[in-house]
N, C-alpha and C positions, 0 to 999 in steps of 0.2 A: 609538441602540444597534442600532434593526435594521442600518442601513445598515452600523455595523463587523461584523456577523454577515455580513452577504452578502459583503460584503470580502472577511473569511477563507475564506468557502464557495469563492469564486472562486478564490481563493488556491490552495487545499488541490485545487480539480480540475484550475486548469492543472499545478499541481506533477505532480499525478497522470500528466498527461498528456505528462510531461518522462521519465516512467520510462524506456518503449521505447528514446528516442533514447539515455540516460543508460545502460542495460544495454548497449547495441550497443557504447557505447566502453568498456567493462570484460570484455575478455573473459575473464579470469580466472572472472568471475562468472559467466559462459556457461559456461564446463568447469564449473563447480561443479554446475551444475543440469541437466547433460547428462545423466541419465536420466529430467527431469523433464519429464511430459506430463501436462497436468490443464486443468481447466477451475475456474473460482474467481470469487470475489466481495470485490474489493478498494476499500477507499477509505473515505468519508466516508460515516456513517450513512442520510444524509437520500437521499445519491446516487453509491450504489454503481457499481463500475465491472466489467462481464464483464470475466475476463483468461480467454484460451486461451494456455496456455507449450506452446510444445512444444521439447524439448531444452535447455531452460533459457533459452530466447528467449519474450520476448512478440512473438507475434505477430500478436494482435489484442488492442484494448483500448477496449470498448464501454460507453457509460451504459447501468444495467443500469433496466428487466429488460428484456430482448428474448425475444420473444417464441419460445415453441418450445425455448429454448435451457437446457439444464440447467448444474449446477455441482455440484462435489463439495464445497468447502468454503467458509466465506465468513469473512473477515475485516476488521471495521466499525468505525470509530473516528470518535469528533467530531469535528467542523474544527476544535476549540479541542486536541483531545488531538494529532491530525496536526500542527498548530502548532507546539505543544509541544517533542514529540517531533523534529522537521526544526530546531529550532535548532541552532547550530554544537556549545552543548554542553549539551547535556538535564538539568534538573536529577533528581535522583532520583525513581527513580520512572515519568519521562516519557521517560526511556531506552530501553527495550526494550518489545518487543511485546507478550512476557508480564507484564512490569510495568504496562502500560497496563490489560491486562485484568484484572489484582487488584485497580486502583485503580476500576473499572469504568467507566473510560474506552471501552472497546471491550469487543466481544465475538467470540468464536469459532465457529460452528458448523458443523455438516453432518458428511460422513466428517474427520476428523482426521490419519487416516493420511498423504496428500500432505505436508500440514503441517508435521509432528512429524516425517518424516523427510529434511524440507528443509529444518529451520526455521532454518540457517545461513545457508540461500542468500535466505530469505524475508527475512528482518531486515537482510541488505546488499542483497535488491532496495529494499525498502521504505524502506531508509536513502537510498538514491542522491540525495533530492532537498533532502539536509539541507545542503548547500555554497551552494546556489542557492534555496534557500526565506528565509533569512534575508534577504537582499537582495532578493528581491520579494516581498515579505511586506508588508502597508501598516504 
């Protein structure tokens, strides 16, 4: 059982780590988030990941916590709810971001504001690795 748990851990950071390249060919998504500059707390509970966006670009995307470096909001979800969620079709519920956090699958915190007024741009960044998650997924 551990061994399918580190699986999915791994799973859920390389996906993670699929985003950058995954934004850079959607550039639609980039105009969407072009007034976006934040600093944030993305990923799997156990092993959050720093993102710095600037312009609707990640342009750095670090295992957190590093040291010195602050964030305005953080948003953390289980490797089993990222799972979930990156399949080709999410049953209810495991759909959206704020679905995940009713279900208390994830949580939200810090300033909110970045968030709430991106939260368009956040749920198709966060979605990007659901095409390519099912296939390397063990």
């Amino acid at each position: 059982m551990s061994s399918a748990s580190n699986a999915t851990d791994n799973a859920v950071l390389k996906a993670f780590a699929t985003i950058p390249a995954l934004l850079e060919q959607t550039p639609e998504l980039i105009v969407r988030g072009r007034f976006l500059d934040c600093e944030c707390l993305l990923g799997p509970t156990g092993h959050p990941l720093h993102a710095s966006i600037r312009a609707g670009r990640i342009v750095d995307l670090t295992s957190a916590p590093v040291l010195m470096r602050s964030w305005r909001f953080a948003y953390r979800a289980s490797p089993a709810a990222w799972s979930a969620y990156w399949q080709p079709a999410p049953r209810p519920g495991w759909h959206d971001l704020l679905a995940l956090t009713k279900r208390g699958e994830a949580t939200i915190e810090g300033d909110l504001h970045p968030f709430m007024t991106h939260l368009q741009y956040f749920k198709d960044v966060l979605a990007l690795p659901r095409q390519h998650f099912a296939v390397a997924a063990p």
